[in-house]
C-alpha positions as CSV (number, residue, x, y, z in Angstrom):
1,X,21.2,7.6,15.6
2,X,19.1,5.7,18.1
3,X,16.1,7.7,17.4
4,X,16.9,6.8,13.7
5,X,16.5,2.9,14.1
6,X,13.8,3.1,16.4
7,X,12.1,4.9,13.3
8,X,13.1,2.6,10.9
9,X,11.8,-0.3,13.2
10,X,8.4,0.8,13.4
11,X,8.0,1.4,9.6
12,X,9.3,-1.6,9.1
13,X,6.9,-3.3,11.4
14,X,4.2,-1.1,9.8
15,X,4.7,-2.3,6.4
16,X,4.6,-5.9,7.5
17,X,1.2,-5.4,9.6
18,X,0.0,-3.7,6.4
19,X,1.2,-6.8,4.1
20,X,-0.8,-9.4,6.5
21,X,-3.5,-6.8,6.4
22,X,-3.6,-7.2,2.9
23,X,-4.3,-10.8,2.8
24,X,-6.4,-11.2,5.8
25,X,-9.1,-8.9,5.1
26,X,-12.4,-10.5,4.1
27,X,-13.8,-6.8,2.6
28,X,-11.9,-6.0,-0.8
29,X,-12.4,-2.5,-0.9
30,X,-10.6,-2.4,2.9
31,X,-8.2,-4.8,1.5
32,X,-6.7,-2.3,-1.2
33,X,-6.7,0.9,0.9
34,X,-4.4,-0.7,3.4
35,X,-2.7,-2.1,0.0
36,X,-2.1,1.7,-0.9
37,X,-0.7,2.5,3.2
38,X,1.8,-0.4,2.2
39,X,3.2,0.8,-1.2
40,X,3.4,4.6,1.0
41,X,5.4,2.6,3.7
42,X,7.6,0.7,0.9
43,X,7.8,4.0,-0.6
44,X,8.9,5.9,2.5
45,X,11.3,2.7,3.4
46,X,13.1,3.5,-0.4
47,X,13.4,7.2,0.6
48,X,15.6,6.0,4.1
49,X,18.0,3.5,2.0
50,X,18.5,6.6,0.5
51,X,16.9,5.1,-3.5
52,X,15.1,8.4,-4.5
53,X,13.8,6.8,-8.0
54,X,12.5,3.6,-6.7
55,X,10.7,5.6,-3.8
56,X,8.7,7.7,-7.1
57,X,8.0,4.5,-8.6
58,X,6.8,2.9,-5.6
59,X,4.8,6.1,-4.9
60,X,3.2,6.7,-8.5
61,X,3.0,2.8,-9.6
62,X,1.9,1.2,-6.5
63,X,0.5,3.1,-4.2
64,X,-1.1,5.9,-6.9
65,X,-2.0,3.6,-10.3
66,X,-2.7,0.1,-9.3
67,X,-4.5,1.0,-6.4
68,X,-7.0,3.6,-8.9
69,X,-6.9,0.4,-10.6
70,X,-8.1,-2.2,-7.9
71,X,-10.3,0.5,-7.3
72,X,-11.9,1.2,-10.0
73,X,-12.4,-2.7,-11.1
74,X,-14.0,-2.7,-7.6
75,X,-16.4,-1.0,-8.4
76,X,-17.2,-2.3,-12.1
77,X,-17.8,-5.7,-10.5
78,X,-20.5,-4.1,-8.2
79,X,-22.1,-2.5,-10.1
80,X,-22.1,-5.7,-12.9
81,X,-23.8,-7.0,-9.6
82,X,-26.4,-4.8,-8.6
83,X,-27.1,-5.1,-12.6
84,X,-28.7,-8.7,-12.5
């Protein structure tokens, strides 16, 4: 049980370092890989409240489809950049 919470504490405090992380970080492309680590530790934190269908939507939505996304506007915008 104690080795249970002590689990759950650190993945909570994970996901919160990843959520400043988000914001704080000046380069975008570092920004939305430690984006995706969050929506894995939300995912992860849906799996140990025992919510198995919110933990696939968090996984495929968030962490998989939106970061592709991000991603891939990322790097339309450079290269609409290196363009002019």
């Amino acid at each position: 049980m104690a080795l249970e919470l002590v689990a759950e504490i650190a993945l909570l405090a994970v996901t919160v370092l990843f959520a400043i992380l988000t914001v704080e970080l000046k380069k975008l492309v570092h920004a939305i890989v430690v984006f995706c680590g969050f929506g894995v530790a939300m995912g992860v934190l849906f799996l140990l409240l025992e919510a198995p269908y919110a933990a696939v939507f968090q996984f495929s939505i968030y962490a998989g489809a939106i970061t592709a996304l991000l991603l891939a506007a990322e790097a339309i915008v450079k290269s609409g950049e290196e363009g002019e």
